[in-house]
N, C-alpha and C positions, 0 to 999 in steps of 0.2 A: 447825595450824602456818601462820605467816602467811612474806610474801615477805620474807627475811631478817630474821624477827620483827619488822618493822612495819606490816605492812598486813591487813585480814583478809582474807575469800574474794572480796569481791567489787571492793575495791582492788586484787588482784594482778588479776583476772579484765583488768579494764580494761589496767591495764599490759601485760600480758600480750596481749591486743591490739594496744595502741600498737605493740609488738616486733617482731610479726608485719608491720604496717603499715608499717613504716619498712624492713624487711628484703625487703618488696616490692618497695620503690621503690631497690635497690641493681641490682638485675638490669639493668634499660632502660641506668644510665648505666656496667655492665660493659661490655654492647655497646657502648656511645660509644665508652668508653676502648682496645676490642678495636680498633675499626674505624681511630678515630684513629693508634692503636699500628702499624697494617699502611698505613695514608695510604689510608685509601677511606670516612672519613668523610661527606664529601661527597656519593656516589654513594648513601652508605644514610641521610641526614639524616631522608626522610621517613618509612623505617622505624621509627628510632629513636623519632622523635615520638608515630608509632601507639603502641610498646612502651609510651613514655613513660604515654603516654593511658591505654593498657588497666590499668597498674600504679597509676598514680591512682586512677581508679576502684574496680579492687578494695580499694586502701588505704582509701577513705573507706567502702566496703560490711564491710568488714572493722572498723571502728573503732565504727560504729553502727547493727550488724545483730547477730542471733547463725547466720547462714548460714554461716560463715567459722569462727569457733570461739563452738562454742556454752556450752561450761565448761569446768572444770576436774578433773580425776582426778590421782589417785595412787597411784604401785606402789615398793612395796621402800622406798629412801630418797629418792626421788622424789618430795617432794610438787607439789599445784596445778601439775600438764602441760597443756596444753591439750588439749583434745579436740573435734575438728575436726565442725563442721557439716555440713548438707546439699553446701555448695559450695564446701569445703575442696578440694575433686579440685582447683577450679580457681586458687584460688591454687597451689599445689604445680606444677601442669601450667605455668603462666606463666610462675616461677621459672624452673625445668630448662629449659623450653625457649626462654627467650630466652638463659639463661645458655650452654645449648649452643650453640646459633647463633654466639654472640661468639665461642666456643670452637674451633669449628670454623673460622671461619673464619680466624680466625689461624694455626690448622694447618696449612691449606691454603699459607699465605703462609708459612711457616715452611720447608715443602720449597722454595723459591721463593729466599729471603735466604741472602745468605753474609757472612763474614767478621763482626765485632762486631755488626750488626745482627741476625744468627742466632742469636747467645748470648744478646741482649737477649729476643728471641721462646719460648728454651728457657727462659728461668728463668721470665718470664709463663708459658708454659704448664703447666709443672711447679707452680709458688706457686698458680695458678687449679688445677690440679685437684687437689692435697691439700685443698685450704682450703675448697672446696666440697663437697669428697664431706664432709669431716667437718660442716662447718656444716648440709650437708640432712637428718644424722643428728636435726636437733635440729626435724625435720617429720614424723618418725616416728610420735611420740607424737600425733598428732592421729589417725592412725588408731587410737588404742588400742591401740598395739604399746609391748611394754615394753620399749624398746632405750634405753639408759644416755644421759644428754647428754653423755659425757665429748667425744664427737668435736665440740664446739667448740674444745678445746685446739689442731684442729688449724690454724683459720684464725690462730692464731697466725704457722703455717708462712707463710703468705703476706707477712705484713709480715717477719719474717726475711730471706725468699730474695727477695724486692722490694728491701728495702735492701742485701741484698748487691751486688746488679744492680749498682744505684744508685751505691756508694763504689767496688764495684769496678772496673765496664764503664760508668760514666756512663748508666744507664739514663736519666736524666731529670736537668731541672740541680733542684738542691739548693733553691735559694731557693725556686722555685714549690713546690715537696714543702712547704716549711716554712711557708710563706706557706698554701698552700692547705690544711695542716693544724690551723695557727693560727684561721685563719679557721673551718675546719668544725668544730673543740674550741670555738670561742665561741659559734656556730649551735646546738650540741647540747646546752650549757650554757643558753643560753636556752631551749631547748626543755623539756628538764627542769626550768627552774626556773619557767617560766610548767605546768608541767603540775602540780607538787608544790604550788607557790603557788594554782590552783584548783583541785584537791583539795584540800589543808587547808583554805582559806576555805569553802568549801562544807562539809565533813566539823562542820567547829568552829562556823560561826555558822549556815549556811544551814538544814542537815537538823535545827538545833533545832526549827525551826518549819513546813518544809515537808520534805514525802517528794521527794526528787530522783532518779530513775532514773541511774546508771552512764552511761549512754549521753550524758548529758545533759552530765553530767562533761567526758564526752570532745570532745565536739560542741562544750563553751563552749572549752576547752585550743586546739582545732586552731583555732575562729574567733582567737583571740588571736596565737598564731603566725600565722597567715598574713597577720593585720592588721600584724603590726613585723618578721617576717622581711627584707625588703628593706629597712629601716631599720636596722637592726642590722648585715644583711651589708656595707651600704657603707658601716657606720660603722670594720665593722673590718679592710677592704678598703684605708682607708684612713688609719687605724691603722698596719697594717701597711707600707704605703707610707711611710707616713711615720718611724716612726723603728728599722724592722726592715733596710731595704734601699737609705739615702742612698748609698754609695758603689760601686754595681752598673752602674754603665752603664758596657759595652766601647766605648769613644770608636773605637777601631780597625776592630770592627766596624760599630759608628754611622756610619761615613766611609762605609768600605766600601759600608755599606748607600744610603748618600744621592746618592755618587757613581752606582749602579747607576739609584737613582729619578730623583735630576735629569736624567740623559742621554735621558727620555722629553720627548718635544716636543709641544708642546701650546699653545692660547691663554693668554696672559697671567694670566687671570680662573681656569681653570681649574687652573693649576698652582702658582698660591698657595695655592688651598684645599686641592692635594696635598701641597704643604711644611707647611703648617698640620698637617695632621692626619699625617703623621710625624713632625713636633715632638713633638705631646702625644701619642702613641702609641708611640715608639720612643725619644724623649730624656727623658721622664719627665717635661714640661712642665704644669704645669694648665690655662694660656689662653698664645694667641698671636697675633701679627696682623701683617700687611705691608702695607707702603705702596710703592706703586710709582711711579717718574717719570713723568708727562706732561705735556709742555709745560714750564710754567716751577714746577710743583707736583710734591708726590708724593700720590695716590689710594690712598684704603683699599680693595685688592682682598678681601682673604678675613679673617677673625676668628673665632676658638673661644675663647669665647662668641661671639655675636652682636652685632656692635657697632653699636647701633641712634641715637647720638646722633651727629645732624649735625655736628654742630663738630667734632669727632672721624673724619668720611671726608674730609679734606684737611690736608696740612700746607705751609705755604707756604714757595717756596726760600728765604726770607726769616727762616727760624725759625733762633732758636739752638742747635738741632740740628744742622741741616744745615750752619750755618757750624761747629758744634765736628767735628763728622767730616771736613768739609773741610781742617782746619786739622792735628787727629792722626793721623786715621785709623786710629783703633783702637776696640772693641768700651768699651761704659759700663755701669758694675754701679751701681744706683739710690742705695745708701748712701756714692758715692763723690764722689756729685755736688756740687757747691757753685753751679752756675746753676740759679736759680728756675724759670724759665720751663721749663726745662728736666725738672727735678721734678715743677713741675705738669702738664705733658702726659705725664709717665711713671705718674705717680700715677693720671692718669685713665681711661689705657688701662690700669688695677692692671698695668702692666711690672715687673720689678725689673731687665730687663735689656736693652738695646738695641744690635744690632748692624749695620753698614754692612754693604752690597754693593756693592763698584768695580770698575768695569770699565774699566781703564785708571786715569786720578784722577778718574772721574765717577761721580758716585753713581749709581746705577738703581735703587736700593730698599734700605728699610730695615725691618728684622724686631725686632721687638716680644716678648722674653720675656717670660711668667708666673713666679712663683714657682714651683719645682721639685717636685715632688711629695712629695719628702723634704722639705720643709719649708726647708732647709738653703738659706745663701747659696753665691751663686754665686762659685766660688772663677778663681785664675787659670787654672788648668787647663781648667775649665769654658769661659770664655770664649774663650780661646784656639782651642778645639775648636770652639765656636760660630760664631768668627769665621770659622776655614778653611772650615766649611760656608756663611756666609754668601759668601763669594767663589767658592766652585762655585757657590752659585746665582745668583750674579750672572749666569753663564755663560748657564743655563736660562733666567733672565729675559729676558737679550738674545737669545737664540733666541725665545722666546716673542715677543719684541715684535716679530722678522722673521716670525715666522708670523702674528701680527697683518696686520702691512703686506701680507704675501702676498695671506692674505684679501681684504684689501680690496682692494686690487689687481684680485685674481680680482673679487669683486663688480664693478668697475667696469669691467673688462674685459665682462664678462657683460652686463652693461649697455650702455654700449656697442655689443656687438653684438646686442643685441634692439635697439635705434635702429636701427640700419644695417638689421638686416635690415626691421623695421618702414618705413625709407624709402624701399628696396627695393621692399617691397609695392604701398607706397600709387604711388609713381610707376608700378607696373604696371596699378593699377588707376586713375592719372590715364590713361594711355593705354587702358585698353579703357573707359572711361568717355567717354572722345574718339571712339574706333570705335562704341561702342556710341550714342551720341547722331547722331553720320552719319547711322548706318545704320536708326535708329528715326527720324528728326526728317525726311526725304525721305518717306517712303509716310507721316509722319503729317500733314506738312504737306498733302497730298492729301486727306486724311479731313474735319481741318478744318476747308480753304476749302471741300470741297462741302458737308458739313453749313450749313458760315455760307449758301453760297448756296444751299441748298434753304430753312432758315426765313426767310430775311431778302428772298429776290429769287423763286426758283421758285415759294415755295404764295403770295406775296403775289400776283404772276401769278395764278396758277389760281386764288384766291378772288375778283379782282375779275373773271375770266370766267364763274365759277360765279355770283357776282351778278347780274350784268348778262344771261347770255344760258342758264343751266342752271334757276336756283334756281325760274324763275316755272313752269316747265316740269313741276316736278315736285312729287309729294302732298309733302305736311307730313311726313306720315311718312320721305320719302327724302329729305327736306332733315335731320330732324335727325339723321338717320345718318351722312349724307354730311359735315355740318359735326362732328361726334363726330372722325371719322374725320381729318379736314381738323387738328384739335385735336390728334388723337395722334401724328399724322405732324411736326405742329410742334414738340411736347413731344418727340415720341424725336431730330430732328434738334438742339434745341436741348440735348440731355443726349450726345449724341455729341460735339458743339464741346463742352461744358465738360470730357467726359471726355479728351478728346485734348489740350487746352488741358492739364489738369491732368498730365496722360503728360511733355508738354513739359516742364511745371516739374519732374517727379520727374527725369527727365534733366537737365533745368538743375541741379535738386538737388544730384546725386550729383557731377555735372562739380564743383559749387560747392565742396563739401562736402570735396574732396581737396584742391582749393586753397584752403582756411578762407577762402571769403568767404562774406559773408552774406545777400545778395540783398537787396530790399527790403524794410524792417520799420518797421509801426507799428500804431497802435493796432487792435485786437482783442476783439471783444465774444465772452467765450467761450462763451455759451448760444448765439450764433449760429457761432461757429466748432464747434459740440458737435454741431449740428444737421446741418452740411454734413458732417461726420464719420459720422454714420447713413445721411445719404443717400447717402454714395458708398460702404456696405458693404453695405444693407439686400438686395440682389441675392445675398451669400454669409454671411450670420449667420440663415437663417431659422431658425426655432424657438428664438430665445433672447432671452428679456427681458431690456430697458435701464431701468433706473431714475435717473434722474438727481436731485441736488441742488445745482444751482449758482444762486449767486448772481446776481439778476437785473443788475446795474450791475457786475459781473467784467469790468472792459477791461484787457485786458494789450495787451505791448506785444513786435511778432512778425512775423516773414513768417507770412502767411494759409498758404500752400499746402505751408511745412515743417511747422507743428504741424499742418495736418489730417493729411500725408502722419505724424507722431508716433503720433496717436491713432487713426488708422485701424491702423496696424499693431498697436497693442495689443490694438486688438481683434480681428484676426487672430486674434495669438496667443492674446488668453483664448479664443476660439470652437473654436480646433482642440484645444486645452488640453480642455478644456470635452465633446470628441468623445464619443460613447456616453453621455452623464449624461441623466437623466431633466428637471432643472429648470436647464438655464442658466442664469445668470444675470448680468450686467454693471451695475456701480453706480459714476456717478461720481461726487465729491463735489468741488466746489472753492468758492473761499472765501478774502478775503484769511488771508494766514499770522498767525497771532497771534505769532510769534517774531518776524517781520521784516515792517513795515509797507509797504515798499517789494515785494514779494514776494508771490505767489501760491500758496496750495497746490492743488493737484490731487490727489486721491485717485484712481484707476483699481483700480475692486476686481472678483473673478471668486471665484465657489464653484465653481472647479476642482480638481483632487487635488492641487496645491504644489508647490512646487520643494524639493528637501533641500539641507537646511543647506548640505551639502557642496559642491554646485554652483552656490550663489548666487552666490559670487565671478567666478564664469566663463562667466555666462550674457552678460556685456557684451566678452567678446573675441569678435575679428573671425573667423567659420568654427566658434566653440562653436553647437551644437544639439543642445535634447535632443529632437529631432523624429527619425525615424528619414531617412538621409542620403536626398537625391533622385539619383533613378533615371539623371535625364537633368543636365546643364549648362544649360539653357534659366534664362534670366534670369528673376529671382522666382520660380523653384521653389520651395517650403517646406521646410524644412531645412537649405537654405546656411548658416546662421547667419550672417546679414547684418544681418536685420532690429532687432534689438536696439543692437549694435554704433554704426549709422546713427542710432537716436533720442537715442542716449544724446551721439552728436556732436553734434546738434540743437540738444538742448536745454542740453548745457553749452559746447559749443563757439562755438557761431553763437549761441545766444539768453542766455546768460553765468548761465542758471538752475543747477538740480541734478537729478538722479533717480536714483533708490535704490528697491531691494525690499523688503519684508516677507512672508512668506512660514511656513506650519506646515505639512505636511505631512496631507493630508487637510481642512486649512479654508481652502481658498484662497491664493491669493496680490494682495496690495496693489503697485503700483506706484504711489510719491512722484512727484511733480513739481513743483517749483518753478520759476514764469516769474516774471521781472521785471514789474509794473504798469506800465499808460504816468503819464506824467506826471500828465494831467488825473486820472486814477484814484486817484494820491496826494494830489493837491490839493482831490480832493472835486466837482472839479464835473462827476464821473457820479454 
């Protein structure tokens, strides 16, 4: 005996699968509909999904395995029952126990509800449990127990006591039942008729010539559905929509609703795209789009679709639009139209309806219907209702554009007061920069003049008495000691003046630098400015290699003593950067710019650990360090976060170049700099 006398053993076998399969996947979206039913979907979304998960699964183990039902038996007048495989337990365990889970907990919430709400929960719990105890009778048979299928009669009960709910307690509105039943009747039709259609094709042409396993059957069935499932369903999603449900929208409660939404305040930008999508979500619109006033235009803020074609994000106050709303003031339905102009920019945005927003007699924005989803023109009523919601949002829009202005306001208030306080600062620091220069520029002008006058006047003294009345006096050997000696006294006094020399210009510097002047600048030979840069650090960078590549004819154009005091901090900071690493190392590279011929580039590179991304921006504010902070106040301590701050003034402030980071995290970090060439440099004749 085959399945209702047309299939033999191994066609039902398969179906008979499928059944199972699909009866799996009913459970996960019980629980939805339990959870939804009680309002705590939400809280068990991720639950659901797992259930979801686990019931897939077994469905597709189930359809091309024999673990699940491995054949078929028959007892009495029962024929081909299934008969449950090795891991039938666990489909069956799946079933019951998500089905209970949903079950319970709307029990739970059921002692909880009173009045209509409580009756809606008693007739769900009563239609779920007839309808399931009978339907699980027909899971029996897989253990090989011979208990009757009649108790599927009983999930009858369930749709009964559901729609009594329904007409009598308004369990659920009407349309989505019909709509959502329409739709799952056309789903299950194609299912069936993609599963009959490859089985007969396979049955009738294939197995003439090739042996095809069952399984194989089933496996091409489910790739086909699930290939046009989402094709089909929004084919007739929107079927539906369209000529099951044109005259369903409560306009009453659509106010209701918009008046609630519009009264949220928000940016201009932002709460077009909210009216947007409760247009096409709530008024049943397909596409919509608003243009808002600014200035002497109105701006395309928000669009559903995407409205990506320029000509299209502006409409000028000058359009025939804006003068016919001016003129009526009332809402336009596109088949009414007799101005061109008019049509073709409704045409283009696919509008079929257009409606003002006035605030007073001034336009502030204008909203752009799609065609209805229904299909259907837009009647007087329609518009009407559209229009009143355009003039509340007129409301929202003019709040928006003062939350605008606020904003900016605030920014520029903000702003502002980072100036003020920024000039605050620097005047503190024009005054201890004054104190500071005092109180160092007294005891150095001391240092100085005695250095000048030990090389210049004192050893010249002692050497021409050493010649004239010591030298003959004494062996060869204690002259060339004595004259060694006589040499390093003159080399360390003459490195004293340029160091104290050099002290004074970083004080002149700093004083300068508050008051944006720029000392004296001109030409500059950088391999020679690169060189006095070594020499005045070579005493605190020991153990770290300098590699240089700079062009030999590099003359920029510069105060001497600001770019050494530039580059010697740099390299500060790659050496302390640089602390603990085996192989230092510093490379600089300069070279005119190939971008701008007038321009220098300078490369400053270290294989130090890198700055992260994140605090590159902030390593050029006045007091940022990522050094740990100094212990003491003592001027130049490491870590003020000063130094950077200061070069970066330097070089674009006083010397009108640029400098910028580059930086990876574990391969170093580059610092850019760009100085202006001098003249002659540009012209070639270095």
């Amino acid at each position: 005996m085959t399945l209702g006398g047309f299939f033999d053993y191994s066609t039902t076998l398969m179906w008979n699968r499928y059944c199972q399969a699909m009866a799996i996947l009913i459970v996960p979206f019980y629980f939805k509909f339990s959870c939804s039913l009680i309002g705590i979907f939400e809280q068990n979304r991720k639950l659901f999904l797992i259930y979801l998960t686990i019931g897939v699964i077994n469905a597709l183990f189930l359809l091309v395995t024999p673990f699940y039902v491995q054949g078929l038996w028959s007892f009495g007048s029962y024929p081909y029952q299934p008969l449950g495989g090795p891991l039938y337990f666990i489909f069956t365990s799946y079933f019951v126990g998500c089905t209970l889970h949903g079950f319970v907990l709307a029990w739970k919430h059921y002692r909880l509800k009173q009045g209509i709400e409580k009756k809606h929960l008693q007739l769900f719990l009563w239609a779920s449990a007839i309808s399931y105890t009978g339907g699980f009778t027909l899971f029996l048979q897989g253990y090989h127990l011979p208990v009757p299928t009649t108790g599927v009669f009983l999930i009858l009960v369930y749709v009964i006591i559901i729609g009594y709910s329904v007409f009598k307690y308004r369990f659920m509105d009407v349309e989505i039942i019909i709509k959502k039943t329409l739709v799952l009747t056309g789903l299950l039709t194609m299912v069936l008729a993609v599963v009959i259609l490859v089985s007969g094709f396979i049955n009738v042409f294939v197995d003439r010539y090739f042996l095809i396993p069952a399984w194989c059957t089933t496996l091409a069935s489910a790739l086909m559905v699930a290939g046009i499932y989402n094709m089909i369903r929004g084919f007739l999603v929107e079927v539906t929509d369209k000529y099951l449900f044109q005259k369903k929208i409560n306009y009453r409660t659509l106010l209701r609703e918009a008046s609630e939404f519009l009264a949220r305040v928000s940016d201009s930008e932002s709460q077009s795209q909210n009216i947007v999508s409760f247009l096409i979500q709530k008024a049943r619109i397909a596409s919509a789009s608003i243009y808002i006033v600014s200035g002497e235009s109105l701006f395309l803020k928000a669009s559903d679709p995407f409205m990506g074609v320029e000509d299209l994000k502006k409409i000028d106050s000058s359009h025939s639009i804006v003068n016919y709303f001016k003129n009526h003031h009332s809402p336009i339905e596109i088949q009414s139209l007799k101005e061109e102009k008019i049509s073709n920019l409704m045409i283009a945005l696919k509008a079929e309806a257009a409606i003002p927003c006035f605030s007073s007699d001034r336009i502030v924005a204008i909203l752009f219907l799609g065609p209805q989803k229904s299909d259907g023109p837009y009647s007087e009523e329609d518009l009407d209702v559209f229009f009143t919601l355009g003039q509340e949002a007129s409301i929202a829009f003019e709040n928006s554009r003062l939350y605008d202005e606020a904003l900016q306001k605030t920014k520029i208030l903000e702003a502002t007061q980072a100036s003020l306080i920024a000039a605050e600062k620097t005047a503190t620091m024009v005054g201890m920069a004054k104190a500071i220069g005092h109180e160092v520029n007294n005891p150095l002008a001391t240092v100085v003049a005695r250095a000048g006058f030990i090389y210049k006047e004192e050893l010249k003294e002692l050497e021409k008495i050493y010649q004239k009345e010591v030298k003959s006096t004494l062996p060869l050997e204690t002259q060339i000691k004595i004259e060694k000696k006589l040499e390093k006294i003159s080399d360390n006094a003459q490195r004293i003046d340029r160091s104290g020399k050099r002290i004074e210009v970083a004080v002149r510097t700093l004083t300068n630098i508050l008051k944006d002047t720029q000392g004296e600048q001109g030409p500059q030979n950088f391999r020679v400015l690169w060189r006095e840069c070594l020499e005045a650090s070579r005493f605190s960078t020991s153990g770290c290699t300098f590699h240089d590549e700079i062009e030999p004819n590099l003359i920029i154009h510069g105060n001497n003593e600001q770019l050494i005091q530039v580059f010697t901090n740099l390299i500060k900071n790659a050496y302390e950067a640089m602390s603990g690493m085996k192989d230092p190392k510093i490379t600089i590279i300069a070279d005119k710019d190939p971008d701008d011929p007038q321009m220098a580039k300078i490369e400053f590179q270290d294989n130090g650990p890198g700055i992260p991304p994140s605090i590159q921006h902030k390593i050029w504010n006045q007091g940022f360090s990522t050094k740990s902070k100094p212990q003491t106040d003592q001027l130049g301590e490491s870590g003020q976060g000063q130094g950077l701050y200061i070069c970066k003034h330097l070089v674009e402030s006083v010397h009108k170049g640029t400098m910028a980071v580059k930086s990876e995290p574990g391969k170093g970090t580059t610092f850019i700099v760009r100085l202006p060439l001098s003249e002659e440099s540009i012209d070639g004749k270095y």
